[in-house]
C-alpha positions in Angstrom: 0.2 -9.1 29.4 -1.5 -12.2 27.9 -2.0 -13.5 31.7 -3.5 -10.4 32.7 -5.7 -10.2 30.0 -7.3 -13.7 30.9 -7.6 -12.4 34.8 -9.9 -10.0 33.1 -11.7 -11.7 31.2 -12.2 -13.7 34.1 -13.3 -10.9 36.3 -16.2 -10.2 33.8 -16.9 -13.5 33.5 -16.6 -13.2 29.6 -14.8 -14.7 26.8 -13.4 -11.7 25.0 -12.7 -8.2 26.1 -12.9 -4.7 24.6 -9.9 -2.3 25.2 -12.7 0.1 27.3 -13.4 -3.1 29.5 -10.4 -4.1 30.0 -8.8 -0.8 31.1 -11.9 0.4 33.1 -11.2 -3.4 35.3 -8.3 -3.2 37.0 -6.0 -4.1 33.7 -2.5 -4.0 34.5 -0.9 -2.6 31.3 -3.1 -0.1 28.9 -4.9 -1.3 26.3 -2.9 0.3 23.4 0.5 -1.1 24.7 -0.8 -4.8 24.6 -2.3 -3.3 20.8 0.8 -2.4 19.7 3.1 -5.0 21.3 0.7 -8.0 20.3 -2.5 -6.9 18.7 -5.7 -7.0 20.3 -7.4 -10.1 18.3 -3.9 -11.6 18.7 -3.7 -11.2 22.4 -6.8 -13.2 22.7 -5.7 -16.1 20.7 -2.8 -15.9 22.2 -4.3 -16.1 25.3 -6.8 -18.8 24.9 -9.9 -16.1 24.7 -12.6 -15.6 21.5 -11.6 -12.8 19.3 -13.4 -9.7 19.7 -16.8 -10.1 16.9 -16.0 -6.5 16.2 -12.6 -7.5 14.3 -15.0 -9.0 11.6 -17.7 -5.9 11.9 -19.5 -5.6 8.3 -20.5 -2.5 6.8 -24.2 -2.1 7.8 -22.8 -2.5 11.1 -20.2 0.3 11.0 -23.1 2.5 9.0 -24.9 1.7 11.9 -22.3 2.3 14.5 -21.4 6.1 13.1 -25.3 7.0 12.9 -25.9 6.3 16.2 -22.6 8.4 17.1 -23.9 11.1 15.1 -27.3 11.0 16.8 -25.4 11.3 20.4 -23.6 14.1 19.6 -26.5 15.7 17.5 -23.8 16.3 14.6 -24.5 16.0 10.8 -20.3 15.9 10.6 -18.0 13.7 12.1 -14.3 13.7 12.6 -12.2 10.6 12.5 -11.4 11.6 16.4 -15.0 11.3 17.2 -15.8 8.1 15.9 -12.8 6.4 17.0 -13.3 7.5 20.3 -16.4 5.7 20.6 -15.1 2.1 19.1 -13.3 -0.6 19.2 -11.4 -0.9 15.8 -8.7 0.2 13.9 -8.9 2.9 11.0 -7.4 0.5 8.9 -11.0 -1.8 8.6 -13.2 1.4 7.6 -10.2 1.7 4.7 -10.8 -1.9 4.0 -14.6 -1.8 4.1 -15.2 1.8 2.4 -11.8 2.4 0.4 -12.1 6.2 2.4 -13.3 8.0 5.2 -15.4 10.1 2.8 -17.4 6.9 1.4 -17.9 5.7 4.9 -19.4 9.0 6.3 -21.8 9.8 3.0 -23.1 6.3 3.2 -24.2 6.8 6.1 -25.8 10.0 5.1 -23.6 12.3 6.9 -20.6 15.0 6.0 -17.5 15.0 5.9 -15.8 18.5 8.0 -15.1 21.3 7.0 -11.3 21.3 6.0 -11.1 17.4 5.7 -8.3 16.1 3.3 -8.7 12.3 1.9 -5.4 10.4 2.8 -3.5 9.1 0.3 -4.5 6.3 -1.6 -2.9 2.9 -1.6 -1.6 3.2 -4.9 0.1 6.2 -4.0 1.4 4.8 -0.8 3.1 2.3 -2.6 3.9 4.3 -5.5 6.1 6.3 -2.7 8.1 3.0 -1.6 8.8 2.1 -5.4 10.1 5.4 -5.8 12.4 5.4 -2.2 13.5 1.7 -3.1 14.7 2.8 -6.8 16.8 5.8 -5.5 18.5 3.4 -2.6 18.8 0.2 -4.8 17.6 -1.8 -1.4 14.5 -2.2 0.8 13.8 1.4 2.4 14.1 1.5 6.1 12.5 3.2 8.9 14.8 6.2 8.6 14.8 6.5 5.0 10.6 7.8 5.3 12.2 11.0 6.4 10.0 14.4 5.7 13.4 15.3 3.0 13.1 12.2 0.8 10.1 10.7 1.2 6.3 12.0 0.2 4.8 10.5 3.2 6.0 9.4 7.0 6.9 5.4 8.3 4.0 7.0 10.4 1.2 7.3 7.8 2.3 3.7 6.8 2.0 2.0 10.2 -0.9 3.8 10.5 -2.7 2.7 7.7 -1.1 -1.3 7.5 -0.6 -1.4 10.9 3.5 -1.3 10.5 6.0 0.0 8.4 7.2 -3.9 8.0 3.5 -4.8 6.9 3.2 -1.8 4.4 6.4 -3.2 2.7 5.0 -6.7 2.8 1.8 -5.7 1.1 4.0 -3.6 -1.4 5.7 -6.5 -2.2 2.8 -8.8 -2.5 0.9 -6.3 -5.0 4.4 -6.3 -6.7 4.2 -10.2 -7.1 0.0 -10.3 -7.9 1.6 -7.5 -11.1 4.3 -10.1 -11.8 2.6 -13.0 -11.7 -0.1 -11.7 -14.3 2.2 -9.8 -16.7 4.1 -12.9 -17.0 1.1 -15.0 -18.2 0.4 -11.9 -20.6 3.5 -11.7 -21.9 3.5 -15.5 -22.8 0.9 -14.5 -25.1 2.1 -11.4 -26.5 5.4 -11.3 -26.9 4.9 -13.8 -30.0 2.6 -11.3 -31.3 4.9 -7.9 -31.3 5.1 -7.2 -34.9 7.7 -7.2 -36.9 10.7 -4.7 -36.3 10.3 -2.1 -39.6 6.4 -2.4 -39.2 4.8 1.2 -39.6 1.7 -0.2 -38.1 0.7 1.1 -35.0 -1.9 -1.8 -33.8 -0.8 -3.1 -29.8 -1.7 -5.4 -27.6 -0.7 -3.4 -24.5 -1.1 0.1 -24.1 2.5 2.4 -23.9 2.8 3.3 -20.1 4.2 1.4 -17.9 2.4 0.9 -14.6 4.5 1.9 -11.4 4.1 -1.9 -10.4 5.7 -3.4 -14.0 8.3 -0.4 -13.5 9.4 -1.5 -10.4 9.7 -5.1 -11.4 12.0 -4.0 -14.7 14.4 -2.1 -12.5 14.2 -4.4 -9.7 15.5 -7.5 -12.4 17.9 -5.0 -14.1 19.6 -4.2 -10.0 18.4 -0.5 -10.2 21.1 0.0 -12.9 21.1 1.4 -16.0 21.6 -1.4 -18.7 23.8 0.8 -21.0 26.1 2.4 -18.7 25.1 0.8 -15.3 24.9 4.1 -13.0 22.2 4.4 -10.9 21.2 6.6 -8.2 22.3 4.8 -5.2 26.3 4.7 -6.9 25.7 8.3 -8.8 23.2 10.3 -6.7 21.5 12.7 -9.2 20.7 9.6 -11.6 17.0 9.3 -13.0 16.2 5.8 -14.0 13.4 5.1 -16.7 11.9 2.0 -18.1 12.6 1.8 -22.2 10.9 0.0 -24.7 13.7 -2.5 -26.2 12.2 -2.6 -29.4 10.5 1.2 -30.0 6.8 1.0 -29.1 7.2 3.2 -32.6 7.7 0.4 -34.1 5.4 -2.1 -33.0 7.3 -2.9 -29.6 5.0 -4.0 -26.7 4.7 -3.2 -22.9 6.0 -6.3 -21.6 9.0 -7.9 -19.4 10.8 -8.7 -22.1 10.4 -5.8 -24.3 11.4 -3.7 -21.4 15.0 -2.3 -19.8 16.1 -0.1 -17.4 18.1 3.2 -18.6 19.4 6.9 -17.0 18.0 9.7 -18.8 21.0 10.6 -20.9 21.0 6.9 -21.9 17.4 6.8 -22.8 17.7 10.2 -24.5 20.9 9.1 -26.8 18.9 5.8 -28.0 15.2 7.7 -28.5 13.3 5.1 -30.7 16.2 3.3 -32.2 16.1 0.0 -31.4 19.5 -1.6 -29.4 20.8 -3.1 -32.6 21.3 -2.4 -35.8 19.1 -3.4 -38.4 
């Protein structure tokens, strides 16, 4: 693949080559097979050739890009189909650029159609793999993004990260950016929970518990509950929350420390008593 890219490149006398070039030139292999076995920019590293300059478009450009588009097709709405049919990047940089498809089209003046649904948001992609990764007690795989148990497809996640493996990466990674700055937080307020039969209600840190902090609790505590250690991958049925050690009631914070993993009946039969008595 990587040798018949360069004959092409060499053909056009050029040092990088769009996927319409290169399939409209005699390549060998289509386009979106060397895509999804290598990666376009990667191919022409790989291959010795200059990256395409669209991999590093900016946002003017792409504003410019779909307004031109527009003015082709003499359309105040475009679909995601039409644009994509008429360049050479991935989805994935207008998310990266924009944050949505909606952004990108009404910055550049234009509509969204008629019908159009925004796409989950990366919070609630990864909220989904939290969730799939606490009922299995391990890393989902491929099969476990199945229409039954999981709120969106390994599809939607290669898709929008470019593979299921990356999505988890990038899960993981937002899971150590929480980690790393909840640790240096807690440093500096876990000597400043108040006292245990304090009636004020003054915190540092507010009650809930992001999905990020939750995952890390359960993920240190095995996905178990830390009274009677079920959990849903040994007892399917089991709901797992994240429980304030010392009552939030009573002046407990929202930190690592302060935190445990419990079932529901667990969590129920404790309330806001602390773990030991007073």
């Amino acid at each position: 693949m990587l040798e018949d890219l360069r004959k092409v490149a060499s053909k056009l006398a050029k040092e990088s080559v769009t996927q319409k070039e290169y399939d409209k030139n005699g390549g060998r292999f289509a386009a979106a097979t060397i895509k999804k076995r290598i990666g376009w920019c990667k191919a022409h590293e790989l291959s010795g050739l200059k990256k395409n300059r669209n991999y590093k478009i900016t946002r003017e450009e792409c504003i410019a890009g779909i307004k031109q588009i527009a003015e082709k097709l003499k359309k105040t709405a475009i679909t995601k189909k039409e644009y994509f049919a008429n360049v050479e990047f991935s989805e994935r940089i207008i998310y990266r650029l924009f944050d949505s498809w909606k952004v990108f089209v009404e910055s550049a003046g234009l509509h969204v159609t008629p019908g159009y649904h925004e796409p989950a948001t990366e919070d609630q992609l990864f909220e989904n793999i939290e969730r799939i990764w606490e009922l299995l007690g391990r890393q989902p795989k491929t099969s476990d993004f199945s229409e039954s148990f999981s709120r969106f497809s390994a599809r939607t996640y290669a898709k929008r990260f470019g593979s299921l493996r990356k999505a988890l990466e990038a899960f993981v990674a937002s899971v150590a950016i929480e980690g790393t700055a909840q640790a240096e937080n807690s440093r500096k307020q876990i000597s400043e929970i108040l006292p245990q039969q304090s009636t004020l209600k003054v915190h540092k840190t507010s009650r809930t518990v992001s999905w990020r902090m939750r995952f890390l609790v359960m993920r240190r505590d095995d996905f178990k509950c830390c009274i009677d250690g079920k959990s849903p991958a040994t007892h399917p049925g089991t709901v797992l929350v994240v429980d304030h050690i010392m009552p939030w009631d009573a002046g407990g914070e929202t930190v690592m420390e302060n935190l445990q993993t419990l079932c529901e009946p667990c969590n129920g039969g404790k309330s806001n008593l602390p773990m030991k008595e007073s």
